[in-house]
N, C-alpha and C positions, 0 to 999 in steps of 0.2 A: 577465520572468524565466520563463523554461519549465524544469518539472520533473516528470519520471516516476518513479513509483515501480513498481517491476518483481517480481514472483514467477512460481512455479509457474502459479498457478491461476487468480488474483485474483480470488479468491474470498473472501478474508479478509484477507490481512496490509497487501498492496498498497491493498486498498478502504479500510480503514482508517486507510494513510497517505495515501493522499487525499482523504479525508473530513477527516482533524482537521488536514491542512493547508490545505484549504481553510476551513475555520475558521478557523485558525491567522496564517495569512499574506497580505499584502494584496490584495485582491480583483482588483486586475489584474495578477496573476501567471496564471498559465496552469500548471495543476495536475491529471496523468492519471495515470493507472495502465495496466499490462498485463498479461500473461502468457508467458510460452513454452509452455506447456501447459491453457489456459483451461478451467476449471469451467462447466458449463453454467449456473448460478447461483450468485449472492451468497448465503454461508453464511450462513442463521438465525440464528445465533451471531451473527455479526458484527453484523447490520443491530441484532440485539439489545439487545449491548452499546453500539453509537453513538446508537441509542433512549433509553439511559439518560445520556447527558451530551446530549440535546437535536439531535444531528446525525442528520439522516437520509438513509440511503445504499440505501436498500429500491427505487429505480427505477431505479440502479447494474446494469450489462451486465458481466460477463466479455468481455475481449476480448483479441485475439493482437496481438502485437506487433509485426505486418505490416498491421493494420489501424490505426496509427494515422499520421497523417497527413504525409508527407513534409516538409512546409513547418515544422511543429512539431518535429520530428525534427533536423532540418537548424539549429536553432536552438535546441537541449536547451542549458541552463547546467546541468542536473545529471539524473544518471539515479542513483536512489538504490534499490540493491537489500535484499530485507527474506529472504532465502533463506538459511537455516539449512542445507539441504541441498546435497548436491553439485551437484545439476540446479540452475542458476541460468541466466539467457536473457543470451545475448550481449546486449551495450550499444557504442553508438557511439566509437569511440577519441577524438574531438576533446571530449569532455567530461567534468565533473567528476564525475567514478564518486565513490560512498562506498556501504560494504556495512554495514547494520547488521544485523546475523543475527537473526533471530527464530525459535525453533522454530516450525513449523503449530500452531496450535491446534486444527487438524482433526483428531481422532481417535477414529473410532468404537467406541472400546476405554473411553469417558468415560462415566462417568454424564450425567445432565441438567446435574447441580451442577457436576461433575468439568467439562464443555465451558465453560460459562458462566465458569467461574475460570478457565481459562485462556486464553479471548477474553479477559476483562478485561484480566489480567497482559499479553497482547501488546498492545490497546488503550492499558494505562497506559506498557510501554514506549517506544509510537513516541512518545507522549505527550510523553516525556520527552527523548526521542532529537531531536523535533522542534525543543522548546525550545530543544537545546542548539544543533541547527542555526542556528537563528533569530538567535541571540546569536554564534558564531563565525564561520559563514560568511555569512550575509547584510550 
């Protein structure tokens, strides 16, 4: 089973949901993330909050969605986008798109407190979002 989760930046949302799916879900599954517009690094925020439930995603690369590997690509069963906003990255047509929208938790209009609660809340979302996966379409 190959599965991409896609954002902006992947910086946050997408790391996220590859982080607690590969937690999550059997270990020979084949479980990446990208971007259409990549972060130069994984937000402090994030590696933060997956710190606090025991996963760690802190040697986690942003990367573009040209750099991942044709042969994985060519054999996506699911490209799962996490983009709240209108900029979302094109996804392959032969497979199983599902868009769960999450707004950024990036905003540096946050306090310390104000960023960390709102990493969580998208953290506890895919959380959720993951589970429900896991139980309807798997």
């Amino acid at each position: 089973m190959n599965i991409l989760f896609l954002c902006v930046g992947n910086s946050a949302r997408s790391q996220i949901a590859e982080g607690l799916a590969k937690d999550m879900l059997p270990k020979h599954f084949d479980i990446r993330s990208a971007g259409s517009d990549p972060a130069d690094n994984i937000h402090e925020d994030a590696i933060y909050v997956m710190n606090e439930i025991g996963i760690d995603i802190s040697s986690n690369k942003p990367k573009p969605i040209n750099s991942i590997d044709k042969d994985f690509v060519d054999k996506l069963d699911y490209v799962i986008t996490l983009c709240a906003e209108e900029v979302c990255p094109a996804v392959p047509e032969s497979t199983n798109v599902l868009h769960w929208a999450n707004v950024d938790p990036d905003n540096n209009n946050y306090s310390e407190v104000q960023s960390i609660t709102a990493f969580t809340k998208t953290r506890d979302d895919i959380f959720n979002l993951l589970k429900k996966f896991f139980t309807e379409e798997l």
